[in-house]
N, C-alpha and C positions, 0 to 999 in steps of 0.2 A: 362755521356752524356754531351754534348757541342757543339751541333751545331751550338751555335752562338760563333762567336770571335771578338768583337767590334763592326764595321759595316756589317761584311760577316756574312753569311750563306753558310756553308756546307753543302751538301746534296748526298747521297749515296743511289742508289735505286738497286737492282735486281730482275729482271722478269724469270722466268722459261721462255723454248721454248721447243715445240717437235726438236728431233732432227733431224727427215724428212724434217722440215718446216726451217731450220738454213741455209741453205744455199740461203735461197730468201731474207734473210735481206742481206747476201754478196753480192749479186746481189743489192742488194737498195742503200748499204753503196759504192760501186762501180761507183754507176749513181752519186748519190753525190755528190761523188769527183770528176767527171767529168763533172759537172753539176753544180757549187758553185752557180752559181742565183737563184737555187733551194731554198733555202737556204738564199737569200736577206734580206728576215724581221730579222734574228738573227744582219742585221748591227745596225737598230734601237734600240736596246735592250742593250743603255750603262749601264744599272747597272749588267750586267753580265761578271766577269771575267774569268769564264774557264767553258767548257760545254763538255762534251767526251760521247760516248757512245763505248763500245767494249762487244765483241762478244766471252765469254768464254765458253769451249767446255768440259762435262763432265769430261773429261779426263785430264785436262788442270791445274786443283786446285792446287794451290801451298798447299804440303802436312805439310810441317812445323816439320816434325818427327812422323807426325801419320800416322797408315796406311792408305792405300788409301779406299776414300769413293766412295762407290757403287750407283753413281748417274742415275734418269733416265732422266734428263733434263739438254740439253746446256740452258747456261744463260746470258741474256743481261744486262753489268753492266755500270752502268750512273752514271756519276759523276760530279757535277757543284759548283762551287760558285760565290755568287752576294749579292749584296746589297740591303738592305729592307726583307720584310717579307716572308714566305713560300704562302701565299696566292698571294700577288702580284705578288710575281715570275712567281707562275704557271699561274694566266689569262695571263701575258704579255705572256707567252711564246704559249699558245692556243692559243690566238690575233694575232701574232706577225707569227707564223709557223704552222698552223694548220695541214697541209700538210704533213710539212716535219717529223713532233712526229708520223704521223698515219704511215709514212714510217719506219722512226726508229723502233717503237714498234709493226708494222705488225705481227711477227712470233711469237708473246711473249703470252704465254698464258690467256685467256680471258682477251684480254688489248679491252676497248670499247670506244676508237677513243676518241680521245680529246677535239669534241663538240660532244655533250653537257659538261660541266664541270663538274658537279658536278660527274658523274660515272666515268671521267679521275682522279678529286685530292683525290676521295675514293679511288681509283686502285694504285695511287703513292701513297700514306697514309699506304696503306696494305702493301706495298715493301717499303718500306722506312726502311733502316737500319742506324741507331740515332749515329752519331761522338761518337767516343771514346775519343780520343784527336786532337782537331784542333788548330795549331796554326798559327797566323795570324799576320806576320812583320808588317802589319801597321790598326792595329785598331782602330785609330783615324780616317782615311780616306777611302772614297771611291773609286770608280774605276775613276771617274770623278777628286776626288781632285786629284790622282796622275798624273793623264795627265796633269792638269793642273801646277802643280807644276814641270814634266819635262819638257813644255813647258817655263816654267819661268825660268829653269834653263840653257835650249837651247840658252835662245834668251840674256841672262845675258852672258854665251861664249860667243857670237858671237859680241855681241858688248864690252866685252872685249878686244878681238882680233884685231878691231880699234880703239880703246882709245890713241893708242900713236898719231895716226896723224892726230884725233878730237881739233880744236878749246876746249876749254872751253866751251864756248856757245853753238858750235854743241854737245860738250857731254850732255850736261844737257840737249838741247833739246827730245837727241834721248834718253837719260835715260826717262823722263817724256813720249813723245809717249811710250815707254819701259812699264811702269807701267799702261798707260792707255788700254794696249793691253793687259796684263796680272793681270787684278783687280782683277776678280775671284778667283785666286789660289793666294794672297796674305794676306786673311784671314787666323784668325785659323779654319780647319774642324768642330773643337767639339767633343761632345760626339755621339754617337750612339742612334735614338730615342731607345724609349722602343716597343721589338715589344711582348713584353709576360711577364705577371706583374707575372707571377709562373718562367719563367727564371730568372727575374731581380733581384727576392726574392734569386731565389737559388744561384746567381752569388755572392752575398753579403753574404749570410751565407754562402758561403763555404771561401768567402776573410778572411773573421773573422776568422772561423775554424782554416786556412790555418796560418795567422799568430799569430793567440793564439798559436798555436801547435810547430811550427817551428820560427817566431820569422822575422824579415826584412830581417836577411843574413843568413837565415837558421838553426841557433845555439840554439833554443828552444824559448821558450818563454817570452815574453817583462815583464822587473818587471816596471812597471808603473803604478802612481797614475791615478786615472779616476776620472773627473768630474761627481757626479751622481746627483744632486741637481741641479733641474728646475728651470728658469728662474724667477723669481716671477712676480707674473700676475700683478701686480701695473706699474712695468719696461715695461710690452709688450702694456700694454694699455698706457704709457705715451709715449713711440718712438711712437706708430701708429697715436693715435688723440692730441688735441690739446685741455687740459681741460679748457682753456682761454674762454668763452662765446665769447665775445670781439672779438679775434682772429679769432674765427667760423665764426660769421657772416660778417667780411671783406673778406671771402675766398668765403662763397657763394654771398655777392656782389660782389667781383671781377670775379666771374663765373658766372654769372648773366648778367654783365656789355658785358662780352664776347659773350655770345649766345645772348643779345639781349632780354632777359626775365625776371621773377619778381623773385625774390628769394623766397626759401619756408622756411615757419615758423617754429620753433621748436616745434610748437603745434597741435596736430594733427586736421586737418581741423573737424568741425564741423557738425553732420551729423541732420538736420534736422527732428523736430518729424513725428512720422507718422500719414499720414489722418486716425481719425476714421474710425473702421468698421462697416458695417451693422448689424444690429441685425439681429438673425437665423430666429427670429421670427416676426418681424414687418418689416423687409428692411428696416427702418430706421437707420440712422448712430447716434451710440450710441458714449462715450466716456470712456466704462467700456468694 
């Protein structure tokens, strides 16, 4: 299983449908496309790069060499991928189309309308069928960084293309406006947060596996020395602090000096005795 591939998420769902009730999603998926404003809030929803729904028909299963199976139900297969989490995805997309999912999903059997949420991401939960193998050209980035980086490559053409009969000065000018139009997609992306500390474990134990087993370029496994001896804790406590007294306290004067406050002593402040209590017996305040 692999539903994630860097920053994507792959996602594979199918619903049963009667197949009396199949031809009124044809009739839905029809208006649709004749109707895309229908369908408006899917423009706000840029962490999503591909979202399908299709309409297969008992009879339709690609057999693959087995015989054919004796289905009673046409089936609605949906297929998306986007950036960020399974949970994020699914409120943005209830928020974002509420409408247009209760139209998609109309025919499909016991689908309970995409508000309230929590009985829609149980219902895609139960139909959710987990990536075999996803692969994903660009796992570093988003749907965002790549726009933004064909944007930066759009706009680098085109002012290539006048460079011969640019000034010096004009080039450099319109290079710099250049880079202040396109700052966004000049960094590096990064990594992918972590959206499942049980994925990110398994993604790491299978890398190790994978090249314990096979090796960088596939030819078995790496004969290499391993550092296994821990840092000595003397090394970790001398990079972090600074065992100088001397030193200490110049850094909490000079932090002191900054915020405008008294610096704190290395001794832990002093907590005054406590008042006598009453005797049980007299209400007088005793000292035993």
């Amino acid at each position: 299983m692999s539903n994630l591939a860097g920053k994507a998420y792959g996602m594979n769902v199918v619903t049963p449908m009667r197949p009396g009730v199949t031809w009124i999603n044809y009739f839905l998926f029809m208006i649709s496309r004749s109707l895309p404003s229908t369908l408006s809030g899917l423009l706000g929803l840029g962490f999503i790069h591909f979202a399908r729904w299709v309409i297969i028909r008992r009879d339709q299963w690609p057999q693959l060499g087995q015989p054919p199976a004796n289905l009673s139900n046409d089936y609605m297969l949906f297929c998306s991928n986007f950036n960020g989490t399974w949970d994020q995805y699914i409120d943005a997309f209830a928020d974002g189309i509420p409408g247009g999912l209760d139209l998609f999903w109309y025919s499909s059997t016991r689908y309970p309308n995409s508000i309230p949420i929590t009985p829609f991401k149980d219902y895609i939960r139960a139909n959710q069928v987990d990536t075999s193998y996803y692969y994903n050209a660009t796992p570093g980035s988003g749907q965002r960084d790549i726009k933004l980086a064909l944007k930066l490559s759009h706009d680098l053409a085109a002012l290539a293309a006048k460079a011969d009969w640019l000034s010096d000065a004009e080039l450099a000018s319109a290079y710099e406006r250049l880079l202040i139009a396109n700052q966004g997609g000049l960094g590096s992306p990064g990594y992918a947060p972590v959206a499942s500390c049980d994925t990110a474990a398994a993604d790491r134990n299978r890398a190790d596996a994978e090249l314990g087993r096979w090796g960088a370029g596939g030819t078995g496994g790496i004969e290499a020395e391993r550092e296994l001896e821990p840092v000595p804790a003397e090394v970790v406590v001398a990079s972090s602090a600074n065992a100088d007294p001397d030193a200490r306290a110049a850094v909490r004067a000079a932090v002191a000096d900054a915020l405008d406050s008294t610096p704190h002593s290395d001794e832990a402040p002093k907590v005054p005795d406590a008042p006598p209590e009453p005797s049980a017996e007299t209400g007088e305040k005793t000292d035993g």
